[in-house]
C-alpha positions as CSV (number, residue, x, y, z in Angstrom):
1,X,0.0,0.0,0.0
2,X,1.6,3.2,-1.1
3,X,1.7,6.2,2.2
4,X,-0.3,9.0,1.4
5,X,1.5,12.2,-0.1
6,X,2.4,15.4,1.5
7,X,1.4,18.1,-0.6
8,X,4.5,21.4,0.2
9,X,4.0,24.5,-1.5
10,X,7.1,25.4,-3.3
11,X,9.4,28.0,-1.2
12,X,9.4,31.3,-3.0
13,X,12.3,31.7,-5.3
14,X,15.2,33.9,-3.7
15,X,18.6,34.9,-4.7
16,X,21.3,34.9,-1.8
17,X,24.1,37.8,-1.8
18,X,27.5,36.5,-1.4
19,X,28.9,39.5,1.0
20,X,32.1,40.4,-0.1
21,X,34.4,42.7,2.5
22,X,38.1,43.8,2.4
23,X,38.7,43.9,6.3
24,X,40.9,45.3,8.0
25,X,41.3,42.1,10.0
26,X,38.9,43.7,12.8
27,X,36.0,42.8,10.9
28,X,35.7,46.6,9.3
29,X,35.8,47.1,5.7
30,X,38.9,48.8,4.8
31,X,37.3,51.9,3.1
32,X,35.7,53.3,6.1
33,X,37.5,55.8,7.9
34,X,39.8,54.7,10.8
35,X,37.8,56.8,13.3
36,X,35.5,53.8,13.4
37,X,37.3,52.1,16.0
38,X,36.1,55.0,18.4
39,X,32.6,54.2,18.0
40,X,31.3,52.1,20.9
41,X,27.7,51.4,19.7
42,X,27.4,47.9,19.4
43,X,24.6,48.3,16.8
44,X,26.7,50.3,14.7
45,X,29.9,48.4,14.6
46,X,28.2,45.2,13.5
47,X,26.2,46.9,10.8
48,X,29.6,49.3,9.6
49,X,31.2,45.5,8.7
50,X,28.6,45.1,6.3
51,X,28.6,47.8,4.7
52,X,29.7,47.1,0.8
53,X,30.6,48.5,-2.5
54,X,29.0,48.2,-5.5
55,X,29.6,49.7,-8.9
56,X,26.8,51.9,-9.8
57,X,27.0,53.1,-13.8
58,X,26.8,57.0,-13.8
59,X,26.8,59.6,-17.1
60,X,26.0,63.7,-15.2
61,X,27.8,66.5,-16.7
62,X,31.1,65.7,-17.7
63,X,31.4,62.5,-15.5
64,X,31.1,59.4,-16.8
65,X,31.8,55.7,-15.4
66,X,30.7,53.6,-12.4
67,X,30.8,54.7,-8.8
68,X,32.0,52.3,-6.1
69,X,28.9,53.2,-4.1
70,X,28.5,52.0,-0.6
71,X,25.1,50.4,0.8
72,X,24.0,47.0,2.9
73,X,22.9,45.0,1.3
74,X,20.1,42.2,2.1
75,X,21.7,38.6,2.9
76,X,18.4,37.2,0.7
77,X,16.1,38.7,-2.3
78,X,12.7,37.7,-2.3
79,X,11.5,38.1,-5.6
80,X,7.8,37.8,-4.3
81,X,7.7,40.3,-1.8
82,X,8.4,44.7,-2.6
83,X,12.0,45.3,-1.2
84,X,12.8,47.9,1.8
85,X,15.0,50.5,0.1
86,X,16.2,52.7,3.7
87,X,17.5,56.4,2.5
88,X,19.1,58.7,5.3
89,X,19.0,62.3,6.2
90,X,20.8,65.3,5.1
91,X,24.2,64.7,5.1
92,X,24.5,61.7,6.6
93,X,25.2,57.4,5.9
94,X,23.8,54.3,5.8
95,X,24.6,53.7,9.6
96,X,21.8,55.7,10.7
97,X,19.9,52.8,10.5
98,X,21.6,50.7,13.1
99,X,18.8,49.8,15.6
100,X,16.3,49.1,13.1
101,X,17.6,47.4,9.7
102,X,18.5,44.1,12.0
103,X,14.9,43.9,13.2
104,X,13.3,44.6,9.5
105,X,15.7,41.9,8.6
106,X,14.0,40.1,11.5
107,X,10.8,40.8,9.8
108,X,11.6,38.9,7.1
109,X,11.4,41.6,5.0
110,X,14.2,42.3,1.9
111,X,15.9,45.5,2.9
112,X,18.6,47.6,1.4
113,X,20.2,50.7,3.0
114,X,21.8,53.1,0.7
115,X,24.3,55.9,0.7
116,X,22.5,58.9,-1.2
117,X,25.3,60.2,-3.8
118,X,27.8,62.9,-2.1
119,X,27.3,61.2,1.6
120,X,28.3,57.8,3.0
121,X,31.0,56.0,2.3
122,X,31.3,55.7,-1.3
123,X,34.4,56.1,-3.5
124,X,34.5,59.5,-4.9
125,X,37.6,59.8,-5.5
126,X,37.1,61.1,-8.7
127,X,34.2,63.2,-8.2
128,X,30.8,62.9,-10.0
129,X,28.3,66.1,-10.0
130,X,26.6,65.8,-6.6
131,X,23.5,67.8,-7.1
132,X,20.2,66.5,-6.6
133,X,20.0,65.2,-10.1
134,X,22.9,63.5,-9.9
135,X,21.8,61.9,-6.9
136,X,18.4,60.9,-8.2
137,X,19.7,59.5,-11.4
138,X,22.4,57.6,-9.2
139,X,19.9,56.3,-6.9
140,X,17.9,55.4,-10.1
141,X,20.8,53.2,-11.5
142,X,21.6,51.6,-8.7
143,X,17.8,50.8,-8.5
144,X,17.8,49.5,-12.1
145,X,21.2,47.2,-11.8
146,X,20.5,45.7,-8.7
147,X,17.3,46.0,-7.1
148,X,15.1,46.0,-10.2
149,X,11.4,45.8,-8.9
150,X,9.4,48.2,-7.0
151,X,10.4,49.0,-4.1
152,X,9.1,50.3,-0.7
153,X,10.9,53.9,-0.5
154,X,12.0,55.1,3.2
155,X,13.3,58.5,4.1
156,X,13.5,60.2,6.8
157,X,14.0,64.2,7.1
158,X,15.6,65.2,3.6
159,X,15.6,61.9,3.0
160,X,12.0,62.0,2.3
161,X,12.8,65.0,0.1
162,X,15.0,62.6,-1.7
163,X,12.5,60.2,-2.4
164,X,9.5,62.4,-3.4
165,X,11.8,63.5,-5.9
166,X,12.7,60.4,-6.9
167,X,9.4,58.9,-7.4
168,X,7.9,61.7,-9.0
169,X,10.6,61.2,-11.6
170,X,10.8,57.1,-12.0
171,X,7.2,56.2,-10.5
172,X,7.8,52.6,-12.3
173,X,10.4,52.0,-9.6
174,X,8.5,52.2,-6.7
175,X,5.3,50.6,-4.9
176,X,4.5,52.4,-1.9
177,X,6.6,55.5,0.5
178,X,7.6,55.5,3.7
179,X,8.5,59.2,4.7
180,X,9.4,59.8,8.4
181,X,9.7,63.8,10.0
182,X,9.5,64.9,6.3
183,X,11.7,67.9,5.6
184,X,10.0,68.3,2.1
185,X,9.0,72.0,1.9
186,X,12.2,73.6,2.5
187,X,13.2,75.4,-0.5
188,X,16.8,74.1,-1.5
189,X,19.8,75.9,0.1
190,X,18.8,79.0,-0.9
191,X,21.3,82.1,-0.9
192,X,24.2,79.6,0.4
193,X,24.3,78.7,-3.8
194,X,25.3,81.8,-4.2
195,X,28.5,82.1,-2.0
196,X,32.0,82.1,-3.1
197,X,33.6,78.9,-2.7
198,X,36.3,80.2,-0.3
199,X,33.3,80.7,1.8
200,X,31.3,77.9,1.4
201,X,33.9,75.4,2.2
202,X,34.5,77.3,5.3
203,X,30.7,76.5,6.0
204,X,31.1,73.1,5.3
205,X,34.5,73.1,7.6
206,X,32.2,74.6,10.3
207,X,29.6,71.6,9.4
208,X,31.5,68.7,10.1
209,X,32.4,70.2,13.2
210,X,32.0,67.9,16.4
211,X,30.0,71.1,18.5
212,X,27.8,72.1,15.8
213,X,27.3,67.9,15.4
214,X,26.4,67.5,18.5
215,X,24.1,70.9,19.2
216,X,21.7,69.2,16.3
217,X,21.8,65.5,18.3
218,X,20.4,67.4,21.2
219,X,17.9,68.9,19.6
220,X,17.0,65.4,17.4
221,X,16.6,62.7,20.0
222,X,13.9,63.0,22.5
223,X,16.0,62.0,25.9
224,X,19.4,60.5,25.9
225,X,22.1,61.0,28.2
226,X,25.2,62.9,27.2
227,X,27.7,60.1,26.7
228,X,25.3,58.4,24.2
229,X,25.0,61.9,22.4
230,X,29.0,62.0,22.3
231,X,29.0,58.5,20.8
232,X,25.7,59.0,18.3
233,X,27.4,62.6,17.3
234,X,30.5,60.5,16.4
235,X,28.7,58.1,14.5
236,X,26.7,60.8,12.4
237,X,30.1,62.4,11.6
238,X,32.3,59.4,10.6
239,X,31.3,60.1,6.9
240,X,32.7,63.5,7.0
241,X,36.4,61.6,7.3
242,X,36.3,60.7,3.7
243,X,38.5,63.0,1.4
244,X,36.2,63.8,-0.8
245,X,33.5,64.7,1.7
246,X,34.0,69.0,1.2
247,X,33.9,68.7,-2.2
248,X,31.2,67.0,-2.4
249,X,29.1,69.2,0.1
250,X,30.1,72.3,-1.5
251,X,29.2,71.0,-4.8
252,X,25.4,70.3,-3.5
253,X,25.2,73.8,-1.4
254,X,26.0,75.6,-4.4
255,X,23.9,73.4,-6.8
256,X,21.0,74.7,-5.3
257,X,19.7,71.7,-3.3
258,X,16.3,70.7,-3.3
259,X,12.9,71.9,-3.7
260,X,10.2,69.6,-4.3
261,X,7.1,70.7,-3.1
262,X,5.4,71.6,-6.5
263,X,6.1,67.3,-6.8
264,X,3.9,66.4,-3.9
265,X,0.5,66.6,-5.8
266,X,1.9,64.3,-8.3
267,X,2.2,61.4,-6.4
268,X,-0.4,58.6,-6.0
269,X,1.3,56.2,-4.9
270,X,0.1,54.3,-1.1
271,X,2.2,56.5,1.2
272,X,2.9,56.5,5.1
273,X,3.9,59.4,7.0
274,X,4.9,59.4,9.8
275,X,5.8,62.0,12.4
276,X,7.2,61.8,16.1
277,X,5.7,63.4,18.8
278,X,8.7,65.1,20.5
279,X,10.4,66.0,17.2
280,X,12.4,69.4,18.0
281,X,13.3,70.0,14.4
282,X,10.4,69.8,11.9
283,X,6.9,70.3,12.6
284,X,4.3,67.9,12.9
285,X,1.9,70.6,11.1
286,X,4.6,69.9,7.9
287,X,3.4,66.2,8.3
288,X,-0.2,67.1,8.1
289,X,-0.1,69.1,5.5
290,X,2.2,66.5,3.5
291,X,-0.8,64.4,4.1
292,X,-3.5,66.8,3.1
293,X,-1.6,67.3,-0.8
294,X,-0.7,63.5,-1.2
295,X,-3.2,61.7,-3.4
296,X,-3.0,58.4,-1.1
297,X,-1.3,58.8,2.1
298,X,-2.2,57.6,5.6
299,X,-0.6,59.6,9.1
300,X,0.7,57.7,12.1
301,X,2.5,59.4,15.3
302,X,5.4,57.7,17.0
303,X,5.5,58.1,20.9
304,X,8.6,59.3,22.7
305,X,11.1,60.2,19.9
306,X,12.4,63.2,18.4
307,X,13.7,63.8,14.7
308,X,15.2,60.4,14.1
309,X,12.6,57.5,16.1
310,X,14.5,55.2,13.5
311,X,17.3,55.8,16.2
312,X,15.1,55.8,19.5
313,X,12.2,54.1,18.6
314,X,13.1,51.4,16.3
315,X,10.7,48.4,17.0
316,X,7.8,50.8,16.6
317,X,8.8,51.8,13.1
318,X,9.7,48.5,12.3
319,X,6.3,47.5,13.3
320,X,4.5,50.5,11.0
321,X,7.0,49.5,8.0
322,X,6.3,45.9,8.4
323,X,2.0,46.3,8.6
324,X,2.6,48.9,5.9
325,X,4.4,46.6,3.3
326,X,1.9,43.7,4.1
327,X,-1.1,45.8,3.8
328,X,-2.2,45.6,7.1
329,X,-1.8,49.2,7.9
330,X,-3.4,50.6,4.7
């Protein structure tokens, strides 16, 4: 007598990354700068050693050829689910999502987290144009070679200014937004563009500086004590130790930035914003009206956090991103 037959539905296909990291022999990639070994966050040494590069193709202006651009990237791709694409803020890296990638990895849920052009930890040692075309078409091609479906877009503060001005250009490339304390009315750089360079990299010199770093931690997290600040202001700043870091930044102040806001009626894509409700920095009113203009857009409010709850309150965004990609949110 033949056994009866187990019916298993067929796993959903995946493709694994094979993680690929010069070391230093302490378990840091090479490129990042040295300063590293300072930082004492646990969360953010283990995520700094994965941290990768990949070549992204570029053609702006005058530049053409790939960029070595940095990013984590997922350890699986599931091709049946809409990846996590995490942007940062202004000026910023990829290690500002420390607390919460690991638990959306935890999730079971695909997620990248990229270095917008001009920040992070890329190799521009040859310099590309880092205005916010460049970094839109960048963030475009490294879509296109690598990530190729649409994806669920996070960004918090300008980052959300980067991706509402990326998915009003390249709609096909995303599925739903995720935009966090959205800084997405401010109105480029404004009369910094038109400053002599002497002067503006004299700003910029002034803007990596560790008292001005840590002024704007104080004011962005909610309640943590000073010795966390000193290490979190560290963290924020390691990017600023690449060479090419002033060039870069003066090259954006000077392009004019962003400005966006005329884009925000144009999207109709399933949005989340979200807003904290200690956030020192931008205003919850911004939030509202972000979701008053957006076509199809839903408001929550994280408890107890400041400007960056991705950094304080990390299983509660988790928790909105997750119900949000699954549909059980909106």
């Amino acid at each position: 007598m033949m056994g009866s037959l187990k019916m298993v539905s067929p796993s959903p296909p995946v493709t694994r990354f094979r993680q690929r990291v010069t070391a230093n022999g302490d378990g840091f990639p090479a490129f990042l700068p040295k300063e590293i070994q300072n930082i004492r966050d646990p969360f953010a040494r283990a995520l700094a050693q994965r941290i990768v590069r990949i070549p992204v193709p570029l053609q702006m202006g005058n530049f053409r050829g790939s960029v070595m651009s940095s990013c984590i990237k997922p350890l699986v791709q599931l091709h049946d689910k809409s990846p996590v694409v995490l942007l940062h803020c202004f000026d910023s890296s990829c290690l500002e999502w420390r607390r919460t990638y690991p638990l959306l990895e935890q999730a079971c849920l695909e997620t990248w987290a990229i270095d917008v052009l001009g920040w992070g930890f890329s190799d521009l040692e040859k310099l590309p144009p880092c205005d916010a075309a460049s970094k839109r078409h960048h963030l475009f091609e490294l879509w296109k070679t690598y990530i190729k479906r649409p994806m669920i877009l996070v960004g918090p503060s300008l980052g959300a200014t980067v991706a509402v001005d990326f998915t009003a250009t390249y709609p096909e490339a995303v599925d739903k937004l995720v935009l966090i304390n959205a800084n997405a009315y401010s109105e480029g750089t404004g009369r910094l563009k038109e400053l002599p360079k002497t002067i503006a990299y004299a700003g910029v010199k002034l803007l990596k500086s560790f008292p001005l770093r840590l002024l704007a931690n104080v004011l962005a997290f909610c309640s943590s004590p000073l010795s966390e600040n000193i290490d979190w202001t560290n963290i924020g700043r390691l990017h600023c130790q690449m060479p090419w870091w002033e060039d870069a930044m003066v090259d954006f102040m000077i392009s004019g930035g962003y400005n966006v806001a005329s884009h925000i009626k144009l999207i109709d894509h399933k949005t989340l914003v979200v807003c904290s409700e200690n956030d020192q920095i931008v205003s919850n009113q911004l939030s509202v009206k972000l979701l008053c203009e957006l076509a199809n857009a839903v408001l929550r409010e994280v408890p107890d956090s400041g400007h960056l709850p991705h950094v304080e309150n990390p299983k509660h965004i988790v928790k909105l991103i997750s119900d949000f990609a699954s549909g059980k949110l909106y």
